[in-house]
PDB file of N, CA, C, O and CB in Angstrom:
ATOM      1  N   UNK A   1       1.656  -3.516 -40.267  1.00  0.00           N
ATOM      2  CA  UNK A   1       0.959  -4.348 -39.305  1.00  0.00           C
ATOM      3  C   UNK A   1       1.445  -4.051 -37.878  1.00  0.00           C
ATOM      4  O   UNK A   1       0.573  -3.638 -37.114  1.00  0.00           O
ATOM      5  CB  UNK A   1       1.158  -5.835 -39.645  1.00  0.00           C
ATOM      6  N   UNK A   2       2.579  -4.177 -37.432  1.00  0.00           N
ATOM      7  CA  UNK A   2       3.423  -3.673 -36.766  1.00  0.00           C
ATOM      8  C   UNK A   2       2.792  -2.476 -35.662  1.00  0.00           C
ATOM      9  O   UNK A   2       2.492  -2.416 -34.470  1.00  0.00           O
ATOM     10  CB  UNK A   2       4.385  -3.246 -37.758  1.00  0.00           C
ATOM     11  N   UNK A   3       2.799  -1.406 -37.098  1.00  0.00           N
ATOM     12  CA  UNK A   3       2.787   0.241 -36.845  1.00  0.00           C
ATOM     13  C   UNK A   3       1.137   0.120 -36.255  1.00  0.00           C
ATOM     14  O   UNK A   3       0.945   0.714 -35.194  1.00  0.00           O
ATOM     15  CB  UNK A   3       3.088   1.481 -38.604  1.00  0.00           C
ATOM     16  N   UNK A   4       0.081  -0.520 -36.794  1.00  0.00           N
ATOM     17  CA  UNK A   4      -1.200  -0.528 -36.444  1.00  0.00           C
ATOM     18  C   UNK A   4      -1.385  -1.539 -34.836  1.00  0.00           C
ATOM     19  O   UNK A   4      -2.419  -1.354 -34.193  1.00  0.00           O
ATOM     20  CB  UNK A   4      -2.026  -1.148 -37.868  1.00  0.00           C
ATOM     21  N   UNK A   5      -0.236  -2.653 -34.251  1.00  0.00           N
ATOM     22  CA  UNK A   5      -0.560  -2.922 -33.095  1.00  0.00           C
ATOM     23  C   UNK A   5       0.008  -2.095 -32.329  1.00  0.00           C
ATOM     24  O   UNK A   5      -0.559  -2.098 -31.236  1.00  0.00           O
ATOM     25  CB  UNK A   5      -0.373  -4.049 -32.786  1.00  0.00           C
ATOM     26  N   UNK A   6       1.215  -1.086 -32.394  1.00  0.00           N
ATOM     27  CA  UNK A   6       1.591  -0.107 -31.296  1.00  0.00           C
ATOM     28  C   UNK A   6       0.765   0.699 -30.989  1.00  0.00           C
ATOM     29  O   UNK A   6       0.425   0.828 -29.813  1.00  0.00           O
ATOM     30  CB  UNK A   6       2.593   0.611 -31.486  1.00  0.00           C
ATOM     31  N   UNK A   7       0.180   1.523 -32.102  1.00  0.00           N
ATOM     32  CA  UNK A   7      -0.981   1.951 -31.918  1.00  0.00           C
ATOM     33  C   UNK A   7      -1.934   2.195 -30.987  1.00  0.00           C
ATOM     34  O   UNK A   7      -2.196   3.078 -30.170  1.00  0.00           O
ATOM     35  CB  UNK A   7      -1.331   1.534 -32.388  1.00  0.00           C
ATOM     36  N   UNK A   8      -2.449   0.986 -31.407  1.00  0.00           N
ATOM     37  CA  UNK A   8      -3.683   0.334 -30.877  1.00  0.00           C
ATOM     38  C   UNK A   8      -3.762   0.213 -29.363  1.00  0.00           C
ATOM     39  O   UNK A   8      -4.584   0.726 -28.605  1.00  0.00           O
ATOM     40  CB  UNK A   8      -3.804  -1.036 -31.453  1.00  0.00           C
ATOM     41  N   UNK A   9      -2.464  -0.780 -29.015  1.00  0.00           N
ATOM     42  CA  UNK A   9      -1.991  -0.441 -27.589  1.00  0.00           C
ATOM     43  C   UNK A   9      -1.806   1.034 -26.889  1.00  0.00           C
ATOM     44  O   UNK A   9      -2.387   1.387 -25.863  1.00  0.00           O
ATOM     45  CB  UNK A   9      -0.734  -1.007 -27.529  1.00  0.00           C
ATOM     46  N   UNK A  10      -0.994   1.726 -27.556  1.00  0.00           N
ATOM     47  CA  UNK A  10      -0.657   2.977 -27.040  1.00  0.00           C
ATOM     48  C   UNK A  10      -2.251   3.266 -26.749  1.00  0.00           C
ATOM     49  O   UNK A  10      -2.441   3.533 -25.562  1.00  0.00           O
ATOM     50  CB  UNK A  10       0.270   4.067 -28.123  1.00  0.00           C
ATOM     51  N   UNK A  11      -3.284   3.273 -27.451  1.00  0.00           N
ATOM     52  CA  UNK A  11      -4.508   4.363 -27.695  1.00  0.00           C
ATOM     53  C   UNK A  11      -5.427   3.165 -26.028  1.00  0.00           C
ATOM     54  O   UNK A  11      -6.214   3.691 -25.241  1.00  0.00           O
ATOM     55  CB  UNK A  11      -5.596   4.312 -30.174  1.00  0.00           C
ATOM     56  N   UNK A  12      -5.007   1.635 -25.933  1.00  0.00           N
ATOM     57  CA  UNK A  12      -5.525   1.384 -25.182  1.00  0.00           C
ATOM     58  C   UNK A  12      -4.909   1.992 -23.651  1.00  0.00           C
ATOM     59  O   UNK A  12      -5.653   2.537 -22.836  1.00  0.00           O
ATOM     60  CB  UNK A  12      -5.662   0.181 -25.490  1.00  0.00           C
ATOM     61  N   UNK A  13      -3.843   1.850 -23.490  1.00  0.00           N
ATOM     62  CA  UNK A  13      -3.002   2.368 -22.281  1.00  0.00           C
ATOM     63  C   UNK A  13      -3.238   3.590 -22.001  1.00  0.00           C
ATOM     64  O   UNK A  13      -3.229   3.929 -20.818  1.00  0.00           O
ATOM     65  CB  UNK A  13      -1.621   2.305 -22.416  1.00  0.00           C
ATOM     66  N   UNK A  14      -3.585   4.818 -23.334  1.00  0.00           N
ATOM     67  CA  UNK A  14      -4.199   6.023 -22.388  1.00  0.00           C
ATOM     68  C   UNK A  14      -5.336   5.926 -22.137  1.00  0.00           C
ATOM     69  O   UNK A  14      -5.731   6.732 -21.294  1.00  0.00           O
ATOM     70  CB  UNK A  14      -4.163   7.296 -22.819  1.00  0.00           C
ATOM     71  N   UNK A  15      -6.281   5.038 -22.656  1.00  0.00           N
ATOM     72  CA  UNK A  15      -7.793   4.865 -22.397  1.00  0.00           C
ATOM     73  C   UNK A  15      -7.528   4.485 -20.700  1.00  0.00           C
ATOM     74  O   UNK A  15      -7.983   5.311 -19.908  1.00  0.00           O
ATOM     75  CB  UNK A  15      -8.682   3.437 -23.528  1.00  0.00           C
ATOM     76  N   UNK A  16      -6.915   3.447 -20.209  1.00  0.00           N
ATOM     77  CA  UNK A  16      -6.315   2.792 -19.055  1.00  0.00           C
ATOM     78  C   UNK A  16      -6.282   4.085 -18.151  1.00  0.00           C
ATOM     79  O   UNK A  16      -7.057   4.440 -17.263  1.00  0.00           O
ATOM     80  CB  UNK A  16      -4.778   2.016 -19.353  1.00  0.00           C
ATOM     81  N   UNK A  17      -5.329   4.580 -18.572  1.00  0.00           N
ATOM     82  CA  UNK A  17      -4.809   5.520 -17.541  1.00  0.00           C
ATOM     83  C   UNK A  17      -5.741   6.852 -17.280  1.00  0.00           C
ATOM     84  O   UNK A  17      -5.633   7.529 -16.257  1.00  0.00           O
ATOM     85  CB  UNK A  17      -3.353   5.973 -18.010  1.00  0.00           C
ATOM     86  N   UNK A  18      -6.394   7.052 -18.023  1.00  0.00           N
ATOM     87  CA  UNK A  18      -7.803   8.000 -17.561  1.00  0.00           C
ATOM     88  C   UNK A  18      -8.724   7.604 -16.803  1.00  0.00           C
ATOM     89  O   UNK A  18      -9.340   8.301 -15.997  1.00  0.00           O
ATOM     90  CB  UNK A  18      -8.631   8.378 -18.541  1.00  0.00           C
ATOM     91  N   UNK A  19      -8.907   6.169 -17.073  1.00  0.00           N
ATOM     92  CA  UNK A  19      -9.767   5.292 -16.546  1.00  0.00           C
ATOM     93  C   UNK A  19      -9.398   5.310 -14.662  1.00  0.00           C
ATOM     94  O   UNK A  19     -10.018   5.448 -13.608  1.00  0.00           O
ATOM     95  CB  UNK A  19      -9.488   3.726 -17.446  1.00  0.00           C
ATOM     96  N   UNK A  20      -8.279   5.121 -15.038  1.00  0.00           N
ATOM     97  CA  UNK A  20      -7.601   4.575 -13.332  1.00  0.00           C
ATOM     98  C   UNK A  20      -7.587   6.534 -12.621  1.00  0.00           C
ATOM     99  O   UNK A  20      -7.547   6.868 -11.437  1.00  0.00           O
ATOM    100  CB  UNK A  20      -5.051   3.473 -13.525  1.00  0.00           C
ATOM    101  N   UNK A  21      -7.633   7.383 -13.764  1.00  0.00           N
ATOM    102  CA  UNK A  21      -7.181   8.953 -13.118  1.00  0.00           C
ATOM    103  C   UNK A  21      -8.570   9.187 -12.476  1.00  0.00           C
ATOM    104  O   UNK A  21      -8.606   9.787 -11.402  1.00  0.00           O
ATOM    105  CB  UNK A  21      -6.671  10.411 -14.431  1.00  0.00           C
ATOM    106  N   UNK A  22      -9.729   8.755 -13.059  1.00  0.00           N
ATOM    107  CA  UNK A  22     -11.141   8.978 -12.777  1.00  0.00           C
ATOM    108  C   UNK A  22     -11.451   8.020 -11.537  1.00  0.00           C
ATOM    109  O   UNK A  22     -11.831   8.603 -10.522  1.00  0.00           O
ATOM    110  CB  UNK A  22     -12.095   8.653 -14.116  1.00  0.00           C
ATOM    111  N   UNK A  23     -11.353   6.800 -11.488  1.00  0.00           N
ATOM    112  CA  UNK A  23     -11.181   6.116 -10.845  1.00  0.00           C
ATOM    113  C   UNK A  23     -10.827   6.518  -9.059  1.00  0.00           C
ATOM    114  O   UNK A  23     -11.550   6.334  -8.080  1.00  0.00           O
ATOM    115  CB  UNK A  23     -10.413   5.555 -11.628  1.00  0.00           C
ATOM    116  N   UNK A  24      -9.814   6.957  -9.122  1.00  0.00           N
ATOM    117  CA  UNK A  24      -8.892   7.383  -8.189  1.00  0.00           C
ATOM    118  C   UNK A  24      -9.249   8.890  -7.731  1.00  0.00           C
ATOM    119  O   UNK A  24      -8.375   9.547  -7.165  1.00  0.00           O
ATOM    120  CB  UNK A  24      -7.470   7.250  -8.804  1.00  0.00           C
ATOM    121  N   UNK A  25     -10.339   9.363  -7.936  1.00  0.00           N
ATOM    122  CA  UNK A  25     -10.505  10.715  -8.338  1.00  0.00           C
ATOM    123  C   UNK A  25     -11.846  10.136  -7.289  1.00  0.00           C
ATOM    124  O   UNK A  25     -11.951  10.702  -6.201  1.00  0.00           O
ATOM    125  CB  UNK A  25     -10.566  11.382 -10.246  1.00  0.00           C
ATOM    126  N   UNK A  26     -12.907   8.949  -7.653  1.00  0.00           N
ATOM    127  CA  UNK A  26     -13.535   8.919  -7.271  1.00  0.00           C
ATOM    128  C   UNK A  26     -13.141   8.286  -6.035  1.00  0.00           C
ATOM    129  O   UNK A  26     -13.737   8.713  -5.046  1.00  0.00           O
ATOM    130  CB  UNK A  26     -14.224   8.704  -7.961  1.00  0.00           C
ATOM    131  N   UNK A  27     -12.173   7.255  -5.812  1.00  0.00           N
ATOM    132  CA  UNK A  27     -11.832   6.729  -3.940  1.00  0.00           C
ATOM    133  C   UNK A  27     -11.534   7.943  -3.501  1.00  0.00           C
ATOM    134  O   UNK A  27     -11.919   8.030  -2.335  1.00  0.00           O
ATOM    135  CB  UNK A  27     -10.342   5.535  -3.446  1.00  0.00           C
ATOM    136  N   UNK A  28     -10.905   9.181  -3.961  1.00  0.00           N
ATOM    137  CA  UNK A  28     -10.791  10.178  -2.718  1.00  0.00           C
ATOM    138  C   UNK A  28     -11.787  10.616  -2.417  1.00  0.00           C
ATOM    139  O   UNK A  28     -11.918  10.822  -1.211  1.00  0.00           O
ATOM    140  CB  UNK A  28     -10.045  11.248  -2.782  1.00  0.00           C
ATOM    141  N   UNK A  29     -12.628  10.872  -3.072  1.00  0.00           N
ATOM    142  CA  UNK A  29     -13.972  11.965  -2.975  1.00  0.00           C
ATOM    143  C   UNK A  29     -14.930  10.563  -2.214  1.00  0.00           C
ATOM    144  O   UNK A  29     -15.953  10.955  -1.651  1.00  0.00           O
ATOM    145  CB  UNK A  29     -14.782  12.801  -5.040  1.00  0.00           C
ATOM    146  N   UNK A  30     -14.736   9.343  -2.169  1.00  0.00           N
ATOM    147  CA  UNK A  30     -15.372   8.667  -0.880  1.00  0.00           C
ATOM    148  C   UNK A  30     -14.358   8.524   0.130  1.00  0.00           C
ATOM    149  O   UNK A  30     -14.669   7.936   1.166  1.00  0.00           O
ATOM    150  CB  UNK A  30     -15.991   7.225  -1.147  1.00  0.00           C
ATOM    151  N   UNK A  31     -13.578   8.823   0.034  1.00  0.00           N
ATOM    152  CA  UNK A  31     -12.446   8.637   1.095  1.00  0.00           C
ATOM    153  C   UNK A  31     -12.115   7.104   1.382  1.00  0.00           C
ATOM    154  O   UNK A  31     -12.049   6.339   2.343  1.00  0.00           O
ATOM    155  CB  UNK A  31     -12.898   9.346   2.518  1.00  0.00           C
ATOM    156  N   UNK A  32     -12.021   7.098   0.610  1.00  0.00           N
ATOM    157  CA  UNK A  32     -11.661   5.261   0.455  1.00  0.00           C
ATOM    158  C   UNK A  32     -10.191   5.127   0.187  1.00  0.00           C
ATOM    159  O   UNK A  32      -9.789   4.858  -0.944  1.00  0.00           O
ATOM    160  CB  UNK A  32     -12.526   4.368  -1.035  1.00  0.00           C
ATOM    161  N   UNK A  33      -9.094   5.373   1.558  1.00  0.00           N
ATOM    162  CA  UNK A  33      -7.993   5.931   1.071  1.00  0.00           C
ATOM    163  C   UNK A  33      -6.648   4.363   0.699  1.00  0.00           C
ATOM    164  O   UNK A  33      -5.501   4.397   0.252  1.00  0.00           O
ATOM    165  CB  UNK A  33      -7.528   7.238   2.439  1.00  0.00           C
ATOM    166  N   UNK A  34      -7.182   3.653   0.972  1.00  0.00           N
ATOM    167  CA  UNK A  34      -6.273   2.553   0.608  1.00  0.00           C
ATOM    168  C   UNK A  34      -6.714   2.023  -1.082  1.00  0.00           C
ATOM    169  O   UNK A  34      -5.813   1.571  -1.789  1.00  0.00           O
ATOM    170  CB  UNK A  34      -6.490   1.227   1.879  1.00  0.00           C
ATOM    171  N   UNK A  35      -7.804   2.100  -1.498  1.00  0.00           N
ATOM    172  CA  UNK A  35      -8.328   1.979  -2.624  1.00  0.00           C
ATOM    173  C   UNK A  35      -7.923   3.192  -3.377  1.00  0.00           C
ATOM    174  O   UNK A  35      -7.699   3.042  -4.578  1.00  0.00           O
ATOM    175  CB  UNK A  35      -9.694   1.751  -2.514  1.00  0.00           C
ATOM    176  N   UNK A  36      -7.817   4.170  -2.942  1.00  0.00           N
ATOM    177  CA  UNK A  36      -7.325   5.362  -3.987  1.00  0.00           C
ATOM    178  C   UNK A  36      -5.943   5.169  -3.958  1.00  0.00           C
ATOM    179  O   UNK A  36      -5.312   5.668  -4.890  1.00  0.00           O
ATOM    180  CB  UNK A  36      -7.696   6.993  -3.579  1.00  0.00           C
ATOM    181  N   UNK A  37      -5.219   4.446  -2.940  1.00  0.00           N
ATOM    182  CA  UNK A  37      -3.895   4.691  -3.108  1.00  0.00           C
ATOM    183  C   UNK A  37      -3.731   3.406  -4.280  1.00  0.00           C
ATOM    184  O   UNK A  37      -3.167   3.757  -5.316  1.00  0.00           O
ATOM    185  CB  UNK A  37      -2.938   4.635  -1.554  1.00  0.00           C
ATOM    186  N   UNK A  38      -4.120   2.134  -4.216  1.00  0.00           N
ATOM    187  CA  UNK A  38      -3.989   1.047  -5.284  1.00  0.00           C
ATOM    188  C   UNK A  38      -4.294   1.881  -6.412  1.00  0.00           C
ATOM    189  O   UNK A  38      -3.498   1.535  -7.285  1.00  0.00           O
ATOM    190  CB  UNK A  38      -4.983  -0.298  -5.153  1.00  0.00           C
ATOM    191  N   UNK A  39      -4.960   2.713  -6.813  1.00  0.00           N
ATOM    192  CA  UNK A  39      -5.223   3.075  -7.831  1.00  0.00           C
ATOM    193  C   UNK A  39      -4.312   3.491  -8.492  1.00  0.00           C
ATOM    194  O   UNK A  39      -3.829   3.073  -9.544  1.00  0.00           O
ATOM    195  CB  UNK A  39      -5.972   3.698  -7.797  1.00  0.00           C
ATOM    196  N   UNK A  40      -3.986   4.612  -7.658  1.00  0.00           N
ATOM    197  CA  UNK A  40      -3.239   5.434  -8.078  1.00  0.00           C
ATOM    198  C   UNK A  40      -1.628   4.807  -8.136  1.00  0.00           C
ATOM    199  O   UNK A  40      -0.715   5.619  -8.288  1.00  0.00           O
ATOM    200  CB  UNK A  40      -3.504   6.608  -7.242  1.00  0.00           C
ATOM    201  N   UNK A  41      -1.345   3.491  -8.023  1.00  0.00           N
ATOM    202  CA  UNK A  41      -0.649   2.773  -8.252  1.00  0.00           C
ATOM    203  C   UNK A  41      -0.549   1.997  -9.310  1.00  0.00           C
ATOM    204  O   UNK A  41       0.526   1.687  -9.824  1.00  0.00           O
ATOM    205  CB  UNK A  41      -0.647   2.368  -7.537  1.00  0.00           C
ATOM    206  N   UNK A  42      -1.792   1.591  -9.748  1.00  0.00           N
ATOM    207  CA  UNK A  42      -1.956   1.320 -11.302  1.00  0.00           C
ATOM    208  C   UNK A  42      -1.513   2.659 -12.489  1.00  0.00           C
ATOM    209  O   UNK A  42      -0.729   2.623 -13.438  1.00  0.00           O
ATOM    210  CB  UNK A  42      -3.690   0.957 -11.484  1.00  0.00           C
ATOM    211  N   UNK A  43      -2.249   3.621 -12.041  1.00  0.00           N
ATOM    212  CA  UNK A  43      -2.355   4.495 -12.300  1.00  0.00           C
ATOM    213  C   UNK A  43      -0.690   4.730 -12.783  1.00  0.00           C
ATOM    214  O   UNK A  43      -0.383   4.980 -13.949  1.00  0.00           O
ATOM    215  CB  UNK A  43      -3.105   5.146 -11.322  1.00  0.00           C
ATOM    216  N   UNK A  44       0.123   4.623 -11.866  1.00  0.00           N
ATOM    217  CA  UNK A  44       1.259   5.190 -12.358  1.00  0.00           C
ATOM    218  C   UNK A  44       2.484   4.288 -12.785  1.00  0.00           C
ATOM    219  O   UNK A  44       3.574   4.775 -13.083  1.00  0.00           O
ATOM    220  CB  UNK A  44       1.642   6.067 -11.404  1.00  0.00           C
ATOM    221  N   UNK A  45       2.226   2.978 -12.791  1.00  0.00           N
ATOM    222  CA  UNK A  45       2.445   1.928 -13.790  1.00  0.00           C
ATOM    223  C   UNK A  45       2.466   1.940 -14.827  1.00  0.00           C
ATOM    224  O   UNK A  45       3.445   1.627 -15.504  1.00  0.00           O
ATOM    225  CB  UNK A  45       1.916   1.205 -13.810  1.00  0.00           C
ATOM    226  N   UNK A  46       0.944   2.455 -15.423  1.00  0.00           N
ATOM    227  CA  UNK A  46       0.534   2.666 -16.654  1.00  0.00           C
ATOM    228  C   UNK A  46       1.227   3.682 -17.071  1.00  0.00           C
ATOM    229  O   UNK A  46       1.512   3.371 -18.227  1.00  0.00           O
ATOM    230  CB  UNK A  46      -0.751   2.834 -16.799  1.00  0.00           C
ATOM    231  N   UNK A  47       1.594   4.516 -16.895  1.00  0.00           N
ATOM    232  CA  UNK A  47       2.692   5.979 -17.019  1.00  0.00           C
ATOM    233  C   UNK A  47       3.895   5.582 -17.509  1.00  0.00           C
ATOM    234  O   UNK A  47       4.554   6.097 -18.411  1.00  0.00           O
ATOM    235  CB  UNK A  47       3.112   6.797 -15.546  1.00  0.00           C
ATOM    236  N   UNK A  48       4.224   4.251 -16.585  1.00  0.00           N
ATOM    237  CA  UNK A  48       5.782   4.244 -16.490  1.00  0.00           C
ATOM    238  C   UNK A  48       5.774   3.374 -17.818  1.00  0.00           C
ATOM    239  O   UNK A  48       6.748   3.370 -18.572  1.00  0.00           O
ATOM    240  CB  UNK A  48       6.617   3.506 -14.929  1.00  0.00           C
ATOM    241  N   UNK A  49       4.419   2.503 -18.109  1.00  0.00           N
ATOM    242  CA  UNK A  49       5.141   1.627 -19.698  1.00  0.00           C
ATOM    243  C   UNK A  49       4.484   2.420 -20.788  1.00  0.00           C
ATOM    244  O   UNK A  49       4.647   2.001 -21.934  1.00  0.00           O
ATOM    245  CB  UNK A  49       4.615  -0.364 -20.009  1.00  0.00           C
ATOM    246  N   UNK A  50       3.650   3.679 -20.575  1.00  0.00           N
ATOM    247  CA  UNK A  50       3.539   4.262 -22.137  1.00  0.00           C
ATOM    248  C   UNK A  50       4.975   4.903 -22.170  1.00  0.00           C
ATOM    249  O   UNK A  50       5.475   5.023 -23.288  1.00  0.00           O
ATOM    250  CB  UNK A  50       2.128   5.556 -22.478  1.00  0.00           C
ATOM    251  N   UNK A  51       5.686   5.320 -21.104  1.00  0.00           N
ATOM    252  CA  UNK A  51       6.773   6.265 -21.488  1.00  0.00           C
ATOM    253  C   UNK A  51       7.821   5.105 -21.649  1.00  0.00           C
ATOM    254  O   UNK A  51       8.972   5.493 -21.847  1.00  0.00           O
ATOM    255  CB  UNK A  51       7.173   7.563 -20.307  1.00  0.00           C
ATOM    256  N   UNK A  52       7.618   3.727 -21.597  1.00  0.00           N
ATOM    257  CA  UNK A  52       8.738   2.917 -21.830  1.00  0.00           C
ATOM    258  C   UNK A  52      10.146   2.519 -20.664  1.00  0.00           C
ATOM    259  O   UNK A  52      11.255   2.005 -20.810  1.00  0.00           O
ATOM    260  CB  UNK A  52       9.218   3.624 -22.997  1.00  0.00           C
ATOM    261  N   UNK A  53       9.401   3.056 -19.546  1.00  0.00           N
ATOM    262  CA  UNK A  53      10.418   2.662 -18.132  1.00  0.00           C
ATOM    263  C   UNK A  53      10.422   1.452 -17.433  1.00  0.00           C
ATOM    264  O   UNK A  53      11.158   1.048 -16.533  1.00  0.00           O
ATOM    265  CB  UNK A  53      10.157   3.503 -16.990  1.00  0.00           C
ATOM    266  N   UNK A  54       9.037   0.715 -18.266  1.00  0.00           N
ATOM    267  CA  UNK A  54       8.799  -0.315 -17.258  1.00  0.00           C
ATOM    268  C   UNK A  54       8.268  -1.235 -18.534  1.00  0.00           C
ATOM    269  O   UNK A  54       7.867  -0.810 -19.618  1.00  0.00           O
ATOM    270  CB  UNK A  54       7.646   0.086 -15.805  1.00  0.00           C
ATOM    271  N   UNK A  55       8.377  -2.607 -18.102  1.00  0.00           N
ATOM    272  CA  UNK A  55       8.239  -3.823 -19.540  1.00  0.00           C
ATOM    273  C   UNK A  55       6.740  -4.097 -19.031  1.00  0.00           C
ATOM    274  O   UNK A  55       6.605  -4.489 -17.871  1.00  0.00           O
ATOM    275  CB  UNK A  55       9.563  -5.664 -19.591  1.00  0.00           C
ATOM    276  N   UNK A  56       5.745  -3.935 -19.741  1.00  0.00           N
ATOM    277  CA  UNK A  56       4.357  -4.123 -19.910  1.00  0.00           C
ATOM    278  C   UNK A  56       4.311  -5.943 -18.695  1.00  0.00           C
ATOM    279  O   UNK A  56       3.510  -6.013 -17.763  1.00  0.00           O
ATOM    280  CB  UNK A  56       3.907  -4.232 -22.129  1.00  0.00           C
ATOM    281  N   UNK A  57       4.986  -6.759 -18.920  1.00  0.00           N
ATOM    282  CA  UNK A  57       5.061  -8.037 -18.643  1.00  0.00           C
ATOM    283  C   UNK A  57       6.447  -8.150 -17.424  1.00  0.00           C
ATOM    284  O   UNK A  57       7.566  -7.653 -17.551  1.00  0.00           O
ATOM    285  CB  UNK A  57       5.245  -8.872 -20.173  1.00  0.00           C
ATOM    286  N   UNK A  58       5.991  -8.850 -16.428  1.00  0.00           N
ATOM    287  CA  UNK A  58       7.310  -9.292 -15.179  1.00  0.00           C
ATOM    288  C   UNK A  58       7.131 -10.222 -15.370  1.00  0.00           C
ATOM    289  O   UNK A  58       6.064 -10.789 -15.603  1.00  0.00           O
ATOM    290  CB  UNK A  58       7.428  -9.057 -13.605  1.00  0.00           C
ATOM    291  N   UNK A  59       8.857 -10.858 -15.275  1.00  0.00           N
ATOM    292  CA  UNK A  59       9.320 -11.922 -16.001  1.00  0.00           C
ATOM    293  C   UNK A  59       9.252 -12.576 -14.096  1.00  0.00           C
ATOM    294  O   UNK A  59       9.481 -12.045 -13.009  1.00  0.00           O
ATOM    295  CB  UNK A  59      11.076 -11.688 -17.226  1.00  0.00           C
ATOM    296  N   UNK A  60       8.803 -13.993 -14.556  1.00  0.00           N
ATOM    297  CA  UNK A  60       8.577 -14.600 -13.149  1.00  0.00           C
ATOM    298  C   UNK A  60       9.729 -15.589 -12.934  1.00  0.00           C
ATOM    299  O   UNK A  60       9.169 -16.584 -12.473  1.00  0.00           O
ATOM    300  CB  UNK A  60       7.090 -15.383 -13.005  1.00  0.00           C
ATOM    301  N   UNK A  61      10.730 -15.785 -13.001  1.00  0.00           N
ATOM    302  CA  UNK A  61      12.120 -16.900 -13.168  1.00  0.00           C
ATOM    303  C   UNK A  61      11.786 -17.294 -11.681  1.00  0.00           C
ATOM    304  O   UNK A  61      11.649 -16.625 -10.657  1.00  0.00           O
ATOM    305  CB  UNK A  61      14.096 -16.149 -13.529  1.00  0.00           C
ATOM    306  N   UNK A  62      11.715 -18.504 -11.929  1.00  0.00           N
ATOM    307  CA  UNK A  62      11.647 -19.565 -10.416  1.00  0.00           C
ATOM    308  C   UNK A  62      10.417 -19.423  -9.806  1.00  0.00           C
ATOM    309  O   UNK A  62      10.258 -19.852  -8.663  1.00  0.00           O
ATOM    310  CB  UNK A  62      12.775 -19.185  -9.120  1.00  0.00           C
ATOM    311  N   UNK A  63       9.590 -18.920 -10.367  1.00  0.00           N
ATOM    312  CA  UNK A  63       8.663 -19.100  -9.700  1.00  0.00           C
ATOM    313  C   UNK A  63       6.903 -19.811 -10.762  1.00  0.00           C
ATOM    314  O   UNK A  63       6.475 -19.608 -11.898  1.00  0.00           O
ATOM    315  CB  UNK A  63       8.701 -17.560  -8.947  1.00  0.00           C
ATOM    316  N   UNK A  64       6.438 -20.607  -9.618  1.00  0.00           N
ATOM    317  CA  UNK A  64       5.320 -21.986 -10.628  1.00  0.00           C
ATOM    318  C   UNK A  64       4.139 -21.063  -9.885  1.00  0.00           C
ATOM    319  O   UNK A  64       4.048 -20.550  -8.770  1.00  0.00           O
ATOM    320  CB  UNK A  64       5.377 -24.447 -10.053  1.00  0.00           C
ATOM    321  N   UNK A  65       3.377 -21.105 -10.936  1.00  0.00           N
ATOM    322  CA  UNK A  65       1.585 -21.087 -10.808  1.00  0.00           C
ATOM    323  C   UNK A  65       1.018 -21.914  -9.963  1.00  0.00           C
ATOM    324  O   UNK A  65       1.130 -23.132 -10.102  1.00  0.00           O
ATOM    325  CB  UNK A  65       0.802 -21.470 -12.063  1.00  0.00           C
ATOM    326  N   UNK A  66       0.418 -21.425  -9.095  1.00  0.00           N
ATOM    327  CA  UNK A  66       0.047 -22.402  -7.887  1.00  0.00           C
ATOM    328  C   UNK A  66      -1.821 -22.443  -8.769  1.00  0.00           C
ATOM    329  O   UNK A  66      -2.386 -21.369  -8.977  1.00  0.00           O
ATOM    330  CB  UNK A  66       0.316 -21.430  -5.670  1.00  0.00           C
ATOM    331  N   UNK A  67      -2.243 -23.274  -9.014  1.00  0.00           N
ATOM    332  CA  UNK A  67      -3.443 -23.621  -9.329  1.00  0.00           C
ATOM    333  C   UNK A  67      -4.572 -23.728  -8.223  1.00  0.00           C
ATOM    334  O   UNK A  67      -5.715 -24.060  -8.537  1.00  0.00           O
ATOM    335  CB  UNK A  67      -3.271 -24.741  -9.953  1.00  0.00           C
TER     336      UNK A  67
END
């Protein structure tokens, strides 16, 4: 059960990260350069937790949900 949600995730996170490579592919080619740079900031987020450098979730200590 386990082995089938890592998976699943893993297979969604590279779906993600193609998504955001295409994405980002398209703000340059409009020159939309603050939008390609967010991207490409997701973009390499997503990198950093398939390879396990970064915790999918930031832990928020002291800080409340403003509604």
């Amino acid at each position: 059960m386990r082995q089938a949600y890592t998976r699943r995730r893993t297979e969604t996170l590279d779906y993600m990260q193609s998504m955001l490579g295409q994405l980002r592919t398209m703000a340059e080619a409009e020159r939309c350069d603050m939008l390609a740079y967010l991207v490409e900031m997701a973009y390499l987020e997503v990198s950093d937790i398939i390879r396990g450098e970064r915790p999918a979730r930031v832990q928020q200590s002291g800080r409340r949900d403003v509604a």
